[in-house]
C-alpha positions, 0 to 999 in steps of 0.5 A: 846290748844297745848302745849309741853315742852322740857327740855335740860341739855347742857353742856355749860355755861349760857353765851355761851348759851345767846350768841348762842341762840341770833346768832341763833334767828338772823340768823333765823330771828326769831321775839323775846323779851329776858328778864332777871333776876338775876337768869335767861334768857327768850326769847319770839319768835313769829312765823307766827303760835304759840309763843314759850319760851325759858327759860335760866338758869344755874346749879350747876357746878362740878368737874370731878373726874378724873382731879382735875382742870377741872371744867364742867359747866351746863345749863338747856335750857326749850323750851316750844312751844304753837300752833307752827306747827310740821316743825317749831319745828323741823326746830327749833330743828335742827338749835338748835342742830346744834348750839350747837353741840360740836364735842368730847363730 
């Protein structure tokens, strides 16, 4: 069985990455369940080959050190890709990446 896990610590907060992840499995007319509990998020995305989860779940926010008010707010993104050939990962990561790409940190 072929299967490789990828974790992503994403400076966003839990509900921005819910909404971005629903757009982007929307738009990509990827097929998909999402299922939630108390403490997190998973989406079941069902490709021509291989399924793939994404596990949604938010980190302990913090404070900067350098300006008092500003609160950061953390997600952690677990991809986990079972029998999903190589160009439908990568297709995957790159509208991933896009999504969430934030211009000046």
């Amino acid at each position: 069985m072929d299967e490789k896990t990828i974790e992503w610590n994403l400076g966003f907060a839990y509900d921005e990455v819910i909404v971005g992840l629903e757009k982007l499995l929307s738009e990509g007319t990827y097929a998909h369940t999402r299922t939630e509990t108390a403490a997190e998020a998973h989406f079941q995305v069902m490709l021509a080959q291989g399924t793939f989860r994404l596990k949604v779940q938010p980190l302990p926010s913090h404070q900067s050190p350098f300006n008092l008010p500003v609160v950061f707010q953390r997600t952690l993104l677990v991809m986990t890709f079972n029998e999903v050939s190589r160009q439908d990962e990568e297709t995957f990561l790159h509208r991933l990446t896009l999504r969430f790409l934030r211009a000046g940190g």
